[in-house]
C-alpha positions as CSV (number, residue, x, y, z in Angstrom):
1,X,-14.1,-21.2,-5.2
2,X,-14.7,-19.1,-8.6
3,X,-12.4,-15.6,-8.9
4,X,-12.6,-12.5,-11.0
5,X,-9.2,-10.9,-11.3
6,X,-8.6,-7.4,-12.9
7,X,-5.5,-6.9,-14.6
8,X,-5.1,-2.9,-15.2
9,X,-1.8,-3.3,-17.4
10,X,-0.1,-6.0,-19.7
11,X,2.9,-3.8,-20.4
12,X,3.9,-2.5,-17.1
13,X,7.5,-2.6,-17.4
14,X,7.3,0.2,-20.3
15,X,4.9,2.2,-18.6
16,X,6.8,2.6,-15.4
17,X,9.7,3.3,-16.8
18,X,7.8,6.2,-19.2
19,X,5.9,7.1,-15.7
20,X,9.3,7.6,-14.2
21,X,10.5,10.4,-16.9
22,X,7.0,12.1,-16.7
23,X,7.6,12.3,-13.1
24,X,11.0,13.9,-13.8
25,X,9.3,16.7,-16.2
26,X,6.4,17.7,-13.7
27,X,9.9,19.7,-12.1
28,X,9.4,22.0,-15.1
29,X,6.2,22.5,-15.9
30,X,3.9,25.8,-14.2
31,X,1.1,23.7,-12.9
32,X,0.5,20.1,-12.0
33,X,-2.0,19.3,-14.1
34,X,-0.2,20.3,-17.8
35,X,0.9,16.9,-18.9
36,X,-0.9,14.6,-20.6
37,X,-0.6,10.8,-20.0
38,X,2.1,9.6,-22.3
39,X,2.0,7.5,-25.2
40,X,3.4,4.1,-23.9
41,X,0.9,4.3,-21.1
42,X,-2.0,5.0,-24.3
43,X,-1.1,1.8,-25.7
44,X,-1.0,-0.2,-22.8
45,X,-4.3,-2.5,-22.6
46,X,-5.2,-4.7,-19.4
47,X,-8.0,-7.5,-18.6
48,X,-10.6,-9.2,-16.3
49,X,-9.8,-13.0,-15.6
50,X,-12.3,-15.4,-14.7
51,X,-10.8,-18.4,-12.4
52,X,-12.1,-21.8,-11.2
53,X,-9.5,-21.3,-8.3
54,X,-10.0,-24.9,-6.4
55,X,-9.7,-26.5,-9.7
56,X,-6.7,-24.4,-11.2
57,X,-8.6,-23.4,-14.4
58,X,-9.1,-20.1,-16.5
59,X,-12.9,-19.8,-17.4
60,X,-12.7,-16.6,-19.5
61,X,-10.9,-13.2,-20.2
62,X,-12.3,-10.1,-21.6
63,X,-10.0,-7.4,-22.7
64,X,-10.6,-4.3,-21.2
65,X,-8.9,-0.4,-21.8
66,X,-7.1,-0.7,-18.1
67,X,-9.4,-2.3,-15.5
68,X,-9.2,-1.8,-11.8
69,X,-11.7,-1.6,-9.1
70,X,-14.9,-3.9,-9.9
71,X,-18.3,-4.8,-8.5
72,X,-20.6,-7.4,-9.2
73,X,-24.2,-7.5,-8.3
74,X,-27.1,-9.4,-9.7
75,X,-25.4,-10.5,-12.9
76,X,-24.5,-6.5,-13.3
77,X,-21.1,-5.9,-13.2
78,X,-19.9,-2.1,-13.1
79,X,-15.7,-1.8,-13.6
80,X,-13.8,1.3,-13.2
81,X,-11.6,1.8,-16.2
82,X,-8.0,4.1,-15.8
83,X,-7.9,4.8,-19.4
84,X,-10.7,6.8,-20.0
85,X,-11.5,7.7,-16.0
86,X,-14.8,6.8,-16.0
87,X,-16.7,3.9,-14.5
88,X,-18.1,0.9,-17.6
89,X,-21.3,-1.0,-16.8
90,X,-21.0,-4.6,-18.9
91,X,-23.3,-7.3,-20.6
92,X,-21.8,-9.7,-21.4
93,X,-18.5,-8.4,-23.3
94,X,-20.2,-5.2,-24.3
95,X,-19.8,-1.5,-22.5
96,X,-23.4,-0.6,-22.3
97,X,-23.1,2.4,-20.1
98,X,-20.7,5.2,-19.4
99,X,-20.3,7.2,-16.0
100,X,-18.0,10.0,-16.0
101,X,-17.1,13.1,-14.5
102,X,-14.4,15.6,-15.6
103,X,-12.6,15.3,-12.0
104,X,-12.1,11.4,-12.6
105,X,-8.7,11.1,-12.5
106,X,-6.9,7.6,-11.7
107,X,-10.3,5.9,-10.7
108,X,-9.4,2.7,-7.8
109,X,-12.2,1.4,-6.1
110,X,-16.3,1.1,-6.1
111,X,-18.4,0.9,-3.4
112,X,-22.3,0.4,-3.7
113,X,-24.4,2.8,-1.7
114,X,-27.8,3.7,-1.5
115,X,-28.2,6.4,-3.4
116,X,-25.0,4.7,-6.8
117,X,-21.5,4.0,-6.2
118,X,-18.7,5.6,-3.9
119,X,-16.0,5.9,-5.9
120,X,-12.2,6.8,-5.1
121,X,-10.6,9.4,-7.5
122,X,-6.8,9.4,-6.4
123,X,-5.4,11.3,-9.6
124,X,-7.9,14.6,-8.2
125,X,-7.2,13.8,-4.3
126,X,-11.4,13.1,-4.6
127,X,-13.9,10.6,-2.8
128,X,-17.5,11.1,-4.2
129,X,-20.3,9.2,-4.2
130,X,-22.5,9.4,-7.7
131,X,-26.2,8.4,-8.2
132,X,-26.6,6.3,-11.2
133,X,-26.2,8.8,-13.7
134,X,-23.3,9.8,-13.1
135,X,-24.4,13.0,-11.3
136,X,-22.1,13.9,-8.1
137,X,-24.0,13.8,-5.0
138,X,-20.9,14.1,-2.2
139,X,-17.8,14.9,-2.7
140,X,-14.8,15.1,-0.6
141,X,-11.2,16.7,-1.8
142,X,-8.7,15.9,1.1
143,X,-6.5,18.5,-0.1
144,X,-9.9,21.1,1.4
145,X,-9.8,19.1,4.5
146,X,-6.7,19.3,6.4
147,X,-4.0,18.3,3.4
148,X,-3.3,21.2,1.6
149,X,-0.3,23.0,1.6
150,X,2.7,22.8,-0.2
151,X,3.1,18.9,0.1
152,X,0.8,18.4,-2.4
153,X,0.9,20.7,-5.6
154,X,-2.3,19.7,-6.7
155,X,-4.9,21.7,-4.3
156,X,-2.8,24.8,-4.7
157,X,-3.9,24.8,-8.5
158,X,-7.2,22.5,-8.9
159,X,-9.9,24.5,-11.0
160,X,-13.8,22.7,-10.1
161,X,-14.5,24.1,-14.0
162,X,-11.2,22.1,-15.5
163,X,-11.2,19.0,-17.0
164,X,-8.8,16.3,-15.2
165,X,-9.4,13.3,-17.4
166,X,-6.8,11.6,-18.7
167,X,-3.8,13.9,-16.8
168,X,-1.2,12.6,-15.7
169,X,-1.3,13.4,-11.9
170,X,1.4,11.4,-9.9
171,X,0.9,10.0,-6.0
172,X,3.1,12.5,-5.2
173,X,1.1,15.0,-6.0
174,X,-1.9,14.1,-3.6
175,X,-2.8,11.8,-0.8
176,X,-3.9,10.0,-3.5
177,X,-6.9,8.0,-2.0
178,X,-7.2,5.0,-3.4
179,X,-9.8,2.7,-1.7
180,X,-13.1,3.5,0.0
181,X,-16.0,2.3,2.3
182,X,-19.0,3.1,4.2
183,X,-19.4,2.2,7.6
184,X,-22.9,3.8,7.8
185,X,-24.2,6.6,5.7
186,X,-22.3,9.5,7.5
187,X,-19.1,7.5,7.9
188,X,-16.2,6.6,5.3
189,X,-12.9,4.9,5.9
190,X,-10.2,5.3,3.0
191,X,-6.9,4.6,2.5
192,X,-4.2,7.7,1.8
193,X,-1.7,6.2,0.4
194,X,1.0,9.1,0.6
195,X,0.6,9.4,3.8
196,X,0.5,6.5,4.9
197,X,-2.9,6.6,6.6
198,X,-6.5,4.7,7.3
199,X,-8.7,7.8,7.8
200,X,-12.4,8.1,8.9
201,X,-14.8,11.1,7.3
202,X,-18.0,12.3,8.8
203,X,-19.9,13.5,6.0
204,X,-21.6,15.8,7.7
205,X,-19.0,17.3,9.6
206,X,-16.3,17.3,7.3
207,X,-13.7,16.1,10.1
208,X,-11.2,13.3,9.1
209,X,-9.7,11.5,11.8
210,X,-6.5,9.5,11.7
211,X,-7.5,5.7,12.4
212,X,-3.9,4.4,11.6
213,X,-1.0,5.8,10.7
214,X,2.5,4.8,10.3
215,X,1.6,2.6,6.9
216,X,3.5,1.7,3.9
217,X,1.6,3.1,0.9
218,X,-2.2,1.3,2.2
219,X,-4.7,0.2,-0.5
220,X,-7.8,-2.0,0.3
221,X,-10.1,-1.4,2.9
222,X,-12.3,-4.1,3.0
223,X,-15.1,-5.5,5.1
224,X,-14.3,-9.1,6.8
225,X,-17.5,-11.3,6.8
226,X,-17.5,-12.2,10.4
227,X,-17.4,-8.6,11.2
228,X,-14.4,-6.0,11.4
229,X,-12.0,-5.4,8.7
230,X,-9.0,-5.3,6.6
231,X,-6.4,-3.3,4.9
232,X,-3.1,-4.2,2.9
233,X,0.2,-2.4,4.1
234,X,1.4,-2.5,1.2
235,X,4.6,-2.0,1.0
236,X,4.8,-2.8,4.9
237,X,4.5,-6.4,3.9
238,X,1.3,-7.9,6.0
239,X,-2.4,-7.5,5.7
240,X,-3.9,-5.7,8.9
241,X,-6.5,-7.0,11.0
242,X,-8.9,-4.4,12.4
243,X,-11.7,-5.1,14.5
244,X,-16.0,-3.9,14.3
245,X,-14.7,-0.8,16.6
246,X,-11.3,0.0,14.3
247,X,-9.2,-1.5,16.8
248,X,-6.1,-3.2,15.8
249,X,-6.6,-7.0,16.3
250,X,-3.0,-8.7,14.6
251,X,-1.7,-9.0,10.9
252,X,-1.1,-11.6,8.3
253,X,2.6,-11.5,7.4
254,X,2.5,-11.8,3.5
255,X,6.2,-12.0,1.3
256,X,5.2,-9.5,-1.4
257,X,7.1,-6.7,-2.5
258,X,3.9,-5.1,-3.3
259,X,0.4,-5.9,-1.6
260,X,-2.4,-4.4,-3.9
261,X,-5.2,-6.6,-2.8
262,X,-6.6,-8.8,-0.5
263,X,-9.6,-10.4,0.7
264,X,-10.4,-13.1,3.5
265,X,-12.5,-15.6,2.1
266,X,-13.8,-17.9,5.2
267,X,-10.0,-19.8,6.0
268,X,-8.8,-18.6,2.8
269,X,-6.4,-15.1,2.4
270,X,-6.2,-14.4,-1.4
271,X,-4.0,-12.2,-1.9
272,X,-2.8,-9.8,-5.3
273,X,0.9,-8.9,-5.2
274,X,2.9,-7.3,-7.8
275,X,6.4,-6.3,-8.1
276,X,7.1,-2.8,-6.1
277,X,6.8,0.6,-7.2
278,X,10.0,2.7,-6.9
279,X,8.6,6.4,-6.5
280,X,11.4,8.6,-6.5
281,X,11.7,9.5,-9.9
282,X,15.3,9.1,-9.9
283,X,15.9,6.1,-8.5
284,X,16.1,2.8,-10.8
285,X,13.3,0.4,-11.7
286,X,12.4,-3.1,-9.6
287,X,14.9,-5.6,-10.1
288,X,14.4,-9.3,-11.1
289,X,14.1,-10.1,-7.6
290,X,11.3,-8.2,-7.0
291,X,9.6,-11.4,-9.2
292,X,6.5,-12.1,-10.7
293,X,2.9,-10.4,-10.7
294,X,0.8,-12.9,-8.6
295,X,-2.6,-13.7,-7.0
296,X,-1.8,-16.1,-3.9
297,X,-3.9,-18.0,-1.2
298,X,-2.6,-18.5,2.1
299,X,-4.2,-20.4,4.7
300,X,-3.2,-20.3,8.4
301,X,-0.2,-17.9,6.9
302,X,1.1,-20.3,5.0
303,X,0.8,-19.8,0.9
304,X,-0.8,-22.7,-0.9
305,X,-1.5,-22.2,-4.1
306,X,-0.4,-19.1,-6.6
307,X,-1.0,-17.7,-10.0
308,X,2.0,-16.3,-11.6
309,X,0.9,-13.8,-14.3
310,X,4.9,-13.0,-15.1
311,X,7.0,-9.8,-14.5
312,X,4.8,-7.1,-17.2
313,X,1.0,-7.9,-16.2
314,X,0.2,-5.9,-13.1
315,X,-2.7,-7.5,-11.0
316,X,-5.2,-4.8,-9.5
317,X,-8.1,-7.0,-7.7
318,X,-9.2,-10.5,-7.0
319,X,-12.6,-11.1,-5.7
320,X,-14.4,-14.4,-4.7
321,X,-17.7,-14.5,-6.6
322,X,-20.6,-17.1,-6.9
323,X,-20.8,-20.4,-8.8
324,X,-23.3,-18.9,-10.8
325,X,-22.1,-15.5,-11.2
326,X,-18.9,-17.6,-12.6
327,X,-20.9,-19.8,-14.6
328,X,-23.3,-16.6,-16.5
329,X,-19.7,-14.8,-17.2
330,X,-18.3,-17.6,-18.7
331,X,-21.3,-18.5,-20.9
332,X,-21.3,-14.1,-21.8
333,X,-17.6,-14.2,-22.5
334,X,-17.4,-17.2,-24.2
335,X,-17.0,-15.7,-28.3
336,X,-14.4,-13.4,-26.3
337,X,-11.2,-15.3,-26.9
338,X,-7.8,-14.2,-25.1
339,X,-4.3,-16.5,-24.8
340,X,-3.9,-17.3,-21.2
341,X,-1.8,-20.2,-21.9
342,X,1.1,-18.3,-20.4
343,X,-0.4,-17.9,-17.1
344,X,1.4,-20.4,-14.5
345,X,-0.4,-22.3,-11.6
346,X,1.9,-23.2,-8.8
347,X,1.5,-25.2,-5.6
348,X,3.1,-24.7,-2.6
């Protein structure tokens, strides 16, 4: 099994603890949206990470200006990239293409649709669905549909004719939605991760229903091959099990402070954990016992194999791809060189 692996920061330990005064300044500021991202989080830089997985080898790395949400399709490979909210389309190591949108704030996840890409903005409380230009052809602000009010500062100042690129807009101030998929082309799920929530959006209604509630700061709502779906609690510490109709079938216990991922891959649960995110702004950082950044298998619940990428590189995704998607990335990347000599394989 061949991986790609984004890795949206190298230097996390810095940046949280700059994210943690910003957070503390927002209290005196006169709107949410004044501050700018900070340098430390400027500087930062993250990756993608090719992986022969079975056979416990790196096949390439291309840096990248913070990485998170990917997809690949027919050799194409579109990324969405925090530092500069906008969505990248690579060849090869190249950016050849640019899709942005001044409400791009804090860009998460892609989702191919028929007409571009649905696309989760969680800085600007936005999911919208773009044609391939670039050009907006939905769009859905939670904080218009049910989560205003004074919970989150952010739709009781948001101007359609500001710019919100490159703002620092905390969780706190939105639902923050951070993942997104169709289940037909008047029907989205997505992930809230302030409150806590897997919600379905009739596009032509308007109307968001509560599928799930009672979650630990959810990301990843993905599709499960043999039909129904999944979604990481993340800091509820199991992967849920939902079935074709959204009913909830079991869950995967996984020991991770932090479940940012995860994908079923036939027996295989690969899994990206990272150390946890403390959000009150006055409490103190993770501790070493949080431990390590990771991307692990399990199989049966049981973890078999992990890849340790330390306390400071903060995984985002891991997706299985094709041999020869692998092998055309590898041959693309191949004058891009990057030390992974510090990554650690371990077997269970």
């Amino acid at each position: 099994m061949y991986c790609l692996i984004s890795v949206v920061i190298r230097q996390w330990t810095a940046v949280y603890e700059e994210a943690q005064a910003s957070k503390r300044r927002l209290v005196d500021v006169a709107t949410s949206t004044e501050l700018e991202r900070s340098p430390v989080f400027n500087a930062a830089s993250g990756f993608l990470l090719l992986v022969d997985w079975d056979g416990g080898r790196v096949l390439g790395g291309l840096e990248l200006p913070k990485p998170t949400g990917f997809l690949l399709e027919g050799g194409k490979l579109q990324v969405a990239l925090w530092d500069q909210d906008e969505i990248a389309t690579l060849a090869g190591p190249e950016i050849v293409g640019r899709l942005r949108h001044r409400w791009f704030n804090h860009l998460h996840t892609l989702e191919r649709t028929s007409r571009g890409l649905l696309v989760t903005s969680s800085g600007t409380d936005l999911v919208a669905e773009i044609d391939e230009r670039g050009e907006l052809v939905w769009e859905f602000f939670l904080f218009e549909h049910g989560y205003g009010g004074k919970r989150f500062r952010l739709g009781q100042s948001f101007e359609r004719s500001h710019n919100y690129n490159r703002r620092y807009l905390p969780a706190a101030l939105t639902t923050h939605p951070n993942s997104a998929i169709l289940v037909d082309e008047h029907t989205v799920l997505a992930t809230l991760f302030t409150t806590g929530e897997l919600v379905r959006i009739d596009r032509r209604s308007g109307q968001v229903d509560v599928v799930l509630g009672g979650l630990r700061r959810p990301h990843a709502i993905r599709r499960r091959a043999t039909g129904g779906y999944t979604l990481a609690d993340t800091e509820g510490g199991a992967v849920v099990l939902l079935d074709r109709n959204l009913q909830r079938e079991g869950q995967i216990p996984v020991s991770s402070p932090w479940i940012q991922d995860a994908v079923l891959a036939g027996e295989r649960l690969l899994v990206a954990g990272n150390r946890r995110i403390v959000m009150n702004p006055l409490a103190p950082g993770p501790k070493e016992a949080d431990g390590d950044n990771h991307v692990i298998e399990l199989r049966g619940g049981e973890p078999r194999k992990r890849l340790n990428f330390g306390p400071d590189s903060r995984v985002y995704m891991v997706e299985p791809i094709a041999g020869a998607d692998a092998e055309a990335l590898a041959h693309s990347w191949r004058g891009s060189a990057m030390d992974t000599g510090w990554l650690r394989w371990e077997v269970s």
